[in-house]
C-alpha positions in Angstrom: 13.1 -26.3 -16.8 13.6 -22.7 -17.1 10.8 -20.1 -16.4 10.6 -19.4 -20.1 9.3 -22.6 -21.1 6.9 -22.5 -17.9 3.2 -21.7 -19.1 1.5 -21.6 -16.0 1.0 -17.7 -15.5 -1.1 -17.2 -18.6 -2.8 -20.3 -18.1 -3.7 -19.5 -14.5 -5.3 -16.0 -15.6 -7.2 -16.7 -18.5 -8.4 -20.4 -18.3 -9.1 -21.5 -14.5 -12.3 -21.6 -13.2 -12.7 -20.1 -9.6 -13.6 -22.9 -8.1 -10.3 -24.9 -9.1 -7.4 -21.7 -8.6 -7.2 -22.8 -4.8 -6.0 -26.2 -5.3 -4.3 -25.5 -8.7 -2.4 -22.3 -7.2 -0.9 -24.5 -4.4 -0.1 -27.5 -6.9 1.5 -25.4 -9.1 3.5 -23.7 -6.2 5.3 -26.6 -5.1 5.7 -28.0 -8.8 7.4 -24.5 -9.5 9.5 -24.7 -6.6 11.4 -27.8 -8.0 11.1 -25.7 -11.9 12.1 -22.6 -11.2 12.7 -19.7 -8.9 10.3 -16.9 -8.4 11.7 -13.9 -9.2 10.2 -10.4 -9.7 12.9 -10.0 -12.6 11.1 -13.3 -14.7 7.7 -11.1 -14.5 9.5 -8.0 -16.5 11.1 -10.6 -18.6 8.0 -12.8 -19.8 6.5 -9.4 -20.9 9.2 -8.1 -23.1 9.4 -10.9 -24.3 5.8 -11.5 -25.5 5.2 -7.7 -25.9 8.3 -6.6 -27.1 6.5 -3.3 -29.2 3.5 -2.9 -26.9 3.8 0.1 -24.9 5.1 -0.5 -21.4 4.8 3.3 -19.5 3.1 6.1 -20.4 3.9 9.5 -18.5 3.4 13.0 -19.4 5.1 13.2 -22.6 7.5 10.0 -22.4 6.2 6.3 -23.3 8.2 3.7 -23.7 8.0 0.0 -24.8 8.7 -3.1 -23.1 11.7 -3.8 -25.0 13.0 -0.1 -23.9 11.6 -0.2 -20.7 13.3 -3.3 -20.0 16.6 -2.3 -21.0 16.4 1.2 -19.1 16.2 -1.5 -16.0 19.3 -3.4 -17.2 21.1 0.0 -16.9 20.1 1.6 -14.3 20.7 -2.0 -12.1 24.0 -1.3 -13.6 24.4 2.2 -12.3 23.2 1.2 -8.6 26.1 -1.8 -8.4 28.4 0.9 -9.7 27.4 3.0 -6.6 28.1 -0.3 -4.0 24.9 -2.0 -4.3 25.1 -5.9 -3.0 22.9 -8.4 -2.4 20.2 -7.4 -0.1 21.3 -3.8 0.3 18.2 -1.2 0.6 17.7 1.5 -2.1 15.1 4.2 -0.8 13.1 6.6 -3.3 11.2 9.9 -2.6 9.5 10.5 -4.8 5.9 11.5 -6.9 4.5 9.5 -9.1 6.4 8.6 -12.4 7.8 5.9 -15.1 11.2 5.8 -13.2 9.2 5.1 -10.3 8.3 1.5 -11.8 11.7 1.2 -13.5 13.2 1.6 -10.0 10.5 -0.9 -8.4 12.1 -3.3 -10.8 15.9 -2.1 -11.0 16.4 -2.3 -7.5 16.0 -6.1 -7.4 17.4 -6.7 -10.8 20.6 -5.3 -9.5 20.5 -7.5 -6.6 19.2 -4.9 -4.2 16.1 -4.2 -2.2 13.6 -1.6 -2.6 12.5 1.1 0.0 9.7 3.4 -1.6 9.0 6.0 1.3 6.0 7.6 2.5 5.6 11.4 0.3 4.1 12.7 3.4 6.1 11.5 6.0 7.9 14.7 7.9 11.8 14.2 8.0 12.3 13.1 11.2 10.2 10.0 9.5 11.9 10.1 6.3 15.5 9.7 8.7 14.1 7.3 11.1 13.3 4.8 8.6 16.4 5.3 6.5 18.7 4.8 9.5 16.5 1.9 10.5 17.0 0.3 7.4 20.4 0.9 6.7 19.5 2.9 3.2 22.9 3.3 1.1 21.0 5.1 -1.7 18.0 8.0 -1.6 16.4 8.6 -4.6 14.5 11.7 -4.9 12.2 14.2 -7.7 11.8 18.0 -7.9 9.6 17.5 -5.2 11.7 16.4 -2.5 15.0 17.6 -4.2 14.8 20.6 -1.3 14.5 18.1 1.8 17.9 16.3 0.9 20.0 18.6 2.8 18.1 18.0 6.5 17.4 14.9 5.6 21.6 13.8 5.0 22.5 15.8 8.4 20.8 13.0 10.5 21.3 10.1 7.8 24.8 9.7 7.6 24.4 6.4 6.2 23.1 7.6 2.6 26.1 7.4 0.8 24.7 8.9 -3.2 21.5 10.8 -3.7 20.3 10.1 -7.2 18.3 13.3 -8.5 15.2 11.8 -10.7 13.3 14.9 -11.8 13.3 16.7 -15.0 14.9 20.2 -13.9 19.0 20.7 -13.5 20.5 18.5 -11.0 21.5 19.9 -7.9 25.2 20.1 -6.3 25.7 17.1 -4.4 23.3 14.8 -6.8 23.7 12.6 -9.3 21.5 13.1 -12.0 19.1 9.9 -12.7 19.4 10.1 -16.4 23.1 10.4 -16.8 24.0 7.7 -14.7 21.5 5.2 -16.7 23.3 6.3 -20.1 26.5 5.7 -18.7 25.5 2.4 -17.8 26.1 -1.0 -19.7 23.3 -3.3 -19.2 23.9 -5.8 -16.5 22.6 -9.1 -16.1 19.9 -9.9 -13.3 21.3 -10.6 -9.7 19.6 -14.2 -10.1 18.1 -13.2 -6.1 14.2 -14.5 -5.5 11.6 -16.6 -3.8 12.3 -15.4 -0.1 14.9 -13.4 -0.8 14.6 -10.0 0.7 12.5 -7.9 -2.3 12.0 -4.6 -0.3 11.0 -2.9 3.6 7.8 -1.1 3.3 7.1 1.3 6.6 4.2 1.3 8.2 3.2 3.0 11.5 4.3 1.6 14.7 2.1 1.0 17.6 5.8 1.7 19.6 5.4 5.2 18.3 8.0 4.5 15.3 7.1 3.1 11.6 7.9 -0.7 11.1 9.4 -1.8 8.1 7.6 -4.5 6.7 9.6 -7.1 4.7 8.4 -8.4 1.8 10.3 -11.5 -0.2 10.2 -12.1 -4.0 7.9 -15.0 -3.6 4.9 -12.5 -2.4 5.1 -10.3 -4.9 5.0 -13.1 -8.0 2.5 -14.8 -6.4 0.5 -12.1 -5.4 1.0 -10.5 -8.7 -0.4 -14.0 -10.5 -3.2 -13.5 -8.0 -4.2 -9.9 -8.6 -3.9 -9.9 -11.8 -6.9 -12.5 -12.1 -8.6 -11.0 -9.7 -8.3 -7.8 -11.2 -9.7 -9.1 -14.6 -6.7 -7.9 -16.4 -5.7 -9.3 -20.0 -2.8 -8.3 -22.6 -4.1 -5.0 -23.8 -5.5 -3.1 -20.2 -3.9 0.0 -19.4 -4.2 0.8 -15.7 -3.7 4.3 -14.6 -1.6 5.1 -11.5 -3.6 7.6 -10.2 -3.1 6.5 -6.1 0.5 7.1 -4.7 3.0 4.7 -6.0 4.9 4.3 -2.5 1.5 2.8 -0.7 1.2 -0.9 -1.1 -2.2 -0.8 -2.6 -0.9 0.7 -5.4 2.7 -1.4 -5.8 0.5 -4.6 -5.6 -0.5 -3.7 -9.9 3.3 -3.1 -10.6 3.6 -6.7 -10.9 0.0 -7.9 -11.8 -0.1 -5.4 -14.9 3.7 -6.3 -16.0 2.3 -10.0 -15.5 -0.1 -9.5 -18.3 2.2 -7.0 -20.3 -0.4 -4.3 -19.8 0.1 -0.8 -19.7 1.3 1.7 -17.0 -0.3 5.1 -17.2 0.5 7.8 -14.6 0.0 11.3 -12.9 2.1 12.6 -10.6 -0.5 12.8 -8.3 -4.3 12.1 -7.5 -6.3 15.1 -7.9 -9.9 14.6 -9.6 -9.6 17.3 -12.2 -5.7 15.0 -13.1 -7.3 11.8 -13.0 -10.1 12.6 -15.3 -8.2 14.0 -17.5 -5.8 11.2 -17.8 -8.4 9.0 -17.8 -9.9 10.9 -21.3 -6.1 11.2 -22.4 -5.1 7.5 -22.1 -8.0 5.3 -22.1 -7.3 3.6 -18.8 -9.1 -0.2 -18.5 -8.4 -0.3 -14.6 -8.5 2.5 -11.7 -7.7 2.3 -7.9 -8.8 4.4 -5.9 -9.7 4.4 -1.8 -13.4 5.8 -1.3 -12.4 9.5 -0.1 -10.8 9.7 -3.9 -13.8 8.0 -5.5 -16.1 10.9 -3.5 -13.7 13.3 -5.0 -14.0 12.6 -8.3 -17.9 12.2 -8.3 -18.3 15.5 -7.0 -15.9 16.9 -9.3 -18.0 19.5 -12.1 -15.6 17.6 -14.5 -17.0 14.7 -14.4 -20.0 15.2 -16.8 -17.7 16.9 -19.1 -15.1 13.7 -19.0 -15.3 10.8 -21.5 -15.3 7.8 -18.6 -16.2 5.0 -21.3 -13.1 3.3 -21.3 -13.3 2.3 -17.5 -14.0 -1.2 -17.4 -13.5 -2.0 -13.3 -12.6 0.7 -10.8 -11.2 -0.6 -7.5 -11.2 0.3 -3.9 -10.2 -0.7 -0.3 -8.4 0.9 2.1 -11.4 1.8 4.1 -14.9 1.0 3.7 -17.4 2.7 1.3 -21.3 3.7 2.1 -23.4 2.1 -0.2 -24.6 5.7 -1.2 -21.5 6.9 -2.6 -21.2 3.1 -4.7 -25.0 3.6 -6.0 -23.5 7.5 -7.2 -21.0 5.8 -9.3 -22.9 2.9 -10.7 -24.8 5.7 -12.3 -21.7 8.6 -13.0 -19.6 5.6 -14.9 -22.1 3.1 -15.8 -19.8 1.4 -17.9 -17.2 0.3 -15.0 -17.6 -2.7 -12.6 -16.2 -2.3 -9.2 -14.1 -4.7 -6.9 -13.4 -4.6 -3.4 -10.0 -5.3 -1.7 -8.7 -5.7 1.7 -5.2 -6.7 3.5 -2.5 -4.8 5.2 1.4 -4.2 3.6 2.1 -7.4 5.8 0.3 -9.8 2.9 1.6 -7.9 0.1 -1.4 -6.3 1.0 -4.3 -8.3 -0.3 -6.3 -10.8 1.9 -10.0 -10.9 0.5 -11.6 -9.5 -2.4 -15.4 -8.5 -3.1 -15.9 -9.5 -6.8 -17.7 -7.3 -9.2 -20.7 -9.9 -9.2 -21.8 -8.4 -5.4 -21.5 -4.6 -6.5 -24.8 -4.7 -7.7 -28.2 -3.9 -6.5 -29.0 -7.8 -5.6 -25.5 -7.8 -3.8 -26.9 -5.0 -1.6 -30.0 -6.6 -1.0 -28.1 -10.2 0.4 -25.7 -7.9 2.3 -22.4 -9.1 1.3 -21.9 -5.5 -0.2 -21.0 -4.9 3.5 -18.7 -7.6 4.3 -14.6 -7.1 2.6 -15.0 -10.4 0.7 -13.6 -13.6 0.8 -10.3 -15.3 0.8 -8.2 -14.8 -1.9 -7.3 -17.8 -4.0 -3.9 -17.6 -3.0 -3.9 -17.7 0.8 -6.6 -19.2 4.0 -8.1 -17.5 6.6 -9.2 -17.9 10.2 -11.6 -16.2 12.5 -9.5 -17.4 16.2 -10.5 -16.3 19.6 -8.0 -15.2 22.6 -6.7 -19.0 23.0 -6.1 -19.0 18.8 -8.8 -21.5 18.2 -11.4 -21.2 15.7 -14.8 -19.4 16.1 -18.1 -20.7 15.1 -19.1 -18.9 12.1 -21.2 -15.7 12.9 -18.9 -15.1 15.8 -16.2 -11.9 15.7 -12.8 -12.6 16.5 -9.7 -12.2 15.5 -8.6 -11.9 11.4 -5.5 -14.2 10.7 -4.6 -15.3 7.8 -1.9 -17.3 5.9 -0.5 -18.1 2.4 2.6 -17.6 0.3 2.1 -13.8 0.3 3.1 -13.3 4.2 6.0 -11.1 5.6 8.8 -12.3 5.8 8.8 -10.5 9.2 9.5 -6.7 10.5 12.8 -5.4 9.7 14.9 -5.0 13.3 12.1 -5.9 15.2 11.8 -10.1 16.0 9.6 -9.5 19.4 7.2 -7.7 17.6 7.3 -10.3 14.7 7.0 -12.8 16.9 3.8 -11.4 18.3 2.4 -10.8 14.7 3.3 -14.0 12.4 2.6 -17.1 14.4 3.5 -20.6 12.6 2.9 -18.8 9.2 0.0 -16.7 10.2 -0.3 -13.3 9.9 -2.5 -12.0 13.5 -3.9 -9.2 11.5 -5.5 -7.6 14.8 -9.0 -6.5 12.7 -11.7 -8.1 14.5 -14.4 -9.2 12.7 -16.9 -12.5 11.9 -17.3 -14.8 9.1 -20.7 -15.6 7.2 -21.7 -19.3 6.2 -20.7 -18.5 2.8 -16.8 -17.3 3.5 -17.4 -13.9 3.9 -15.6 -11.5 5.8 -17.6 -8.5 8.0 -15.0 -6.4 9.7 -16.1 -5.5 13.2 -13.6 -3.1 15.2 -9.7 -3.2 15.3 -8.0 -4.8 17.8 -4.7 -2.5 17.1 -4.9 1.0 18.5 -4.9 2.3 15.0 -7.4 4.7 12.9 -7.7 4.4 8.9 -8.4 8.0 7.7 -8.4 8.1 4.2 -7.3 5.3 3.8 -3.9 5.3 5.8 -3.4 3.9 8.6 -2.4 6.1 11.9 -1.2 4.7 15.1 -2.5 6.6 17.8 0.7 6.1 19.8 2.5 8.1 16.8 0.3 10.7 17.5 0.7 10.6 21.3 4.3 10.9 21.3 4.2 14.2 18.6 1.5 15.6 21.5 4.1 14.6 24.5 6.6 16.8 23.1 4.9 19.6 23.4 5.9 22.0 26.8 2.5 22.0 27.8 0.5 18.7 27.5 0.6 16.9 30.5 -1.0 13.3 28.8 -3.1 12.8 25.6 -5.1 10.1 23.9 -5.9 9.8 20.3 -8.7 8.0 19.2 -10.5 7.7 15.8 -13.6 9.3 15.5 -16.9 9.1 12.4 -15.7 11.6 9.5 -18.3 11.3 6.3 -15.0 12.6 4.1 -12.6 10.3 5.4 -13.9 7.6 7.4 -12.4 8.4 10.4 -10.5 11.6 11.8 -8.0 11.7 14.1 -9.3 13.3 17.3 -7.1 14.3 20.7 -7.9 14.7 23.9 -5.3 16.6 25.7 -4.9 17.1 29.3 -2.6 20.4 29.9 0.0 20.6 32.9 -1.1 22.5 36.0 -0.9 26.3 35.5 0.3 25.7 31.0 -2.2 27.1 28.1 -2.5 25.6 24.5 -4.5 26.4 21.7 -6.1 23.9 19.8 -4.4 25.7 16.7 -1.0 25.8 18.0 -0.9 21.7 19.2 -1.8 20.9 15.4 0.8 22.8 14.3 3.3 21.6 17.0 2.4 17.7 15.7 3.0 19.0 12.0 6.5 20.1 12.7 6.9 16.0 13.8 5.0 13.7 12.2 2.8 13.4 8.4 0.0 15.6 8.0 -2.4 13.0 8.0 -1.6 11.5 11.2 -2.4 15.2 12.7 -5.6 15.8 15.0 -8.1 17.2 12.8 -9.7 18.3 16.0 -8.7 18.5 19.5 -10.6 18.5 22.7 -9.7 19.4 26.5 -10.1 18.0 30.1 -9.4 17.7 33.6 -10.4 15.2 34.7 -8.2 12.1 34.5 -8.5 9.5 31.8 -10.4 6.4 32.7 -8.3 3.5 33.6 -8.3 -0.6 33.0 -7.2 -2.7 36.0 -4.1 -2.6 34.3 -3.5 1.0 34.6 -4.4 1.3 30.6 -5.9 4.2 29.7 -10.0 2.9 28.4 -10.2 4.3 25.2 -13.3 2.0 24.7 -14.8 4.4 27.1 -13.6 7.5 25.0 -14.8 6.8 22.2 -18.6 5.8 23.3 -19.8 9.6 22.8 -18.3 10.1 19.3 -19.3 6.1 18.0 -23.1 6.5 19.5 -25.3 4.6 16.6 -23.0 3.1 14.9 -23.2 -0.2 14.3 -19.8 -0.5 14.6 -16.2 0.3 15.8 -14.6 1.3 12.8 -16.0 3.4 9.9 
């Protein structure tokens, strides 16, 4: 049976109740498995071919169809085995927002290849770790990263073409995106799927370095089926890429909107003032954004001036959102509905979702509007304790989950992927409790890591940047309450005997090294030495206590 004549995918989004995807998602897994493979490539296909004319990308002044759109992938798949591209080999891109970004999401496995979208506000000594890490033969880069290539190559010597994919001239050294996708001929897919290798995604490292996640083909299709219902998207929505492209939150509607041959819309990049306009301009059906963006546009002046109509369900996650800002927006875009989703990039990303039917005032009132949701269709979680057995429910533990949407594991690093992925569970390290209903209340973390703004930061990142410096003796990074973002990142810094340091001139020292994001928004001094665990660990339990005083809990 080929995966033409296979009609689960539509069926599965439009015509199964709730209650039944669980059990018909998992029979229809394993009768697929003796169908058909799952490919990335058979999503793109399905919806040229029952869209051929519909339009497939919108961005700035380009659209294209799905007929186009897919025969700009069958080229430029062609142009990347041209360049040396085999089976499993990693393509990286730099890059803003844009149409080519999606055609490269789907190019780079057509052509047999893996993807390795990179983090815009990573500093270079990221960008080269994690192409040397991953053995990157291609960099792919726009107008706004065009300038970095040079430092970038003189500590990647691995990188063997830069493709140039921005709209000025193409500079010496490049190859210029659109020539090399003329020059092309069309090329048939690799034929590569389930778990085969479908790109590395870098997240930070509690070691002090990003870990590449792998993801396989198999998580993608099936979490793409999975959003994609969940989502409540249908032939005809047009979601706007208004969150970066390179962050898993947003990659995770790449395939759930080509699974339903909507729409991509797209702005370079999220500012409120772009994203309403867009929004007037194109007529989005679905928006994600994290809560620090949805704050941002509801305090935007252009906002009463914007046509929001065509908004039907705006989603966040990332971090959690006060109830306050959620009642603002029920009232700013009364039309939308709004959804709730949490994961990590290691379950391609999403694990629970709140449904629209709890963002409402009676879902305040029962108090799930504080809990993340429940279990996706598409996957099983546990609450375990230290031993890994389960907890009575009402009890915080530890968050694992499983399902066909799991790493495959963390490029280079199998002690580290033992210690995560445990006979097919993911060990999530969020602590938290379940209700009697299914519901997820996330508690602390049980990673050293802060989410401000919805990325993650690894305080051991941080602390090495700090280290570095001639002047700190020892640091510790914790995350502290931030109405903006959730959490800041805040250092304290003990200084060597007789050495002076600004607060100023540390932040700029960690900028030099590591994203702006990760960066101490504020840093505090002492003398005194850190409190210590029997083990000689540094108590950042006890650090934190002043800063977390009346808060319910230990992550915000």
């Amino acid at each position: 049976m080929s995966w033409l004549a296979f009609p689960w995918p539509r069926l599965a989004i439009e015509t199964i109740p709730r209650q039944d995807w669980a059990s018909f998602v998992h029979r229809q897994i394993l009768e697929v498995k003796l169908a058909m493979t799952m490919q990335i490539s058979a999503i793109l296909r399905r919806a040229q071919q029952v869209a051929p004319n519909a339009i497939a990308t919108i961005h700035l002044d380009r659209q294209q169809t799905w007929s186009q759109f897919l025969e700009r992938v069958q080229k430029l798949a062609g142009a990347f085995q041209k360049l040396g591209v085999e089976p499993g080999d990693r393509i990286a891109l730099l890059s803003l927002n844009s149409d080519r970004f999606i055609e490269y999401f789907f190019a780079s496995v057509w052509s047999g290849g893996a993807m390795m979208p990179m983090n815009i506000r990573w500093a270079p000594p990221e960008c080269v770790y994690a192409l040397n890490d991953a053995g990157a033969k291609i960099l792919i880069v726009d107008d706004a990263f065009a300038k970095a290539v040079p430092a970038i190559l003189a500590d990647a010597p691995g990188i063997t073409s830069v493709i140039y994919a921005g709209d000025g001239e193409t500079p010496d050294g490049m190859l210029s995106y659109e020539e090399i996708l003329a020059a092309a001929d069309p090329v048939e897919d690799a034929g590569r799927g389930d778990d085969d290798l479908a790109g590395i995604f870098y997240t930070g490292g509690t070691t002090g370095f990003p870990k590449g996640v792998m993801l396989s083909h198999k998580n993608f299709y099936v979490g793409g089926i999975s959003n994609a219902q969940e989502l409540q998207l249908r032939e005809g929505s047009v979601y706007l890429h208004a969150a970066p492209m390179f962050h898993i939150a947003d990659l995770l509607w790449f395939t759930a909107v080509t699974f339903v041959s909507g729409t991509h819309a797209s702005i370079p990049m999220f500012s409120p003032e772009a994203t309403l306009e867009a929004v007037e301009k194109h007529r989005p059906s679905h928006l994600l954004l994290v809560p620090v963006m949805i704050q941002m546009v509801l305090q935007s002046e252009k906002l009463a001036r914007t046509d929001v109509s065509s908004l039907e369900l705006i989603a966040y996650g990332a971090s959690p959102i006060t109830e306050g800002v959620l009642a603002r927006a029920f009232e700013a875009i009364p039309n939308a509905r709004f959804l709730q989703a949490f994961g990590q990039t290691e379950l391609a990303p999403v694990a629970t979702v709140l449904g629209t039917e709890f963002h409402t005032e009676a879902g305040m009132k029962a108090g799930k509007l504080r809990s993340c949701g429940r279990a996706t269709r598409v996957c099983e979680i546990r609450i375990v304790d230290e031993n890994d057995r389960d907890v009575p429910p009402g009890t915080v533990g530890h968050i694992i989950v499983r399902g066909p949407i799991t790493m495959l594991g963390y490029w280079n690093k199998p002690e580290i992927t033992a210690e995560t992925l445990k006979d097919g569970w993911v060990f999530t390290g969020d602590a938290g409790y379940m209700d009697d209903d299914g519901f997820i209340f996330l508690m602390d973390r049980l990673k050293d890591m802060i989410v401000s703004g919805g990325e993650n930061v690894y305080t051991t990142e941080v602390e090495n940047a700090l280290s570095q410096h001639p002047a700190v003796a020892t640091s510790a990074v914790i995350g502290i309450p931030d109405e903006k973002w959730g959490e800041a990142v805040h250092a304290i810094v003990i200084l060597k005997p007789g050495e002076e340091a600004t607060e100023q001139a540390l932040k700029d020292h960690c900028h030099t090294l590591i994203a702006g994001y990760k960066c101490p928004r504020s840093i505090s001094f002492r003398e005194e030495p850190f409190p210590l665990s029997g083990a000689n660990k540094v108590l950042k339990t006890e650090l934190r206590k002043p800063f977390w005083e009346g808060q319910n809990r230990g992550i915000h």
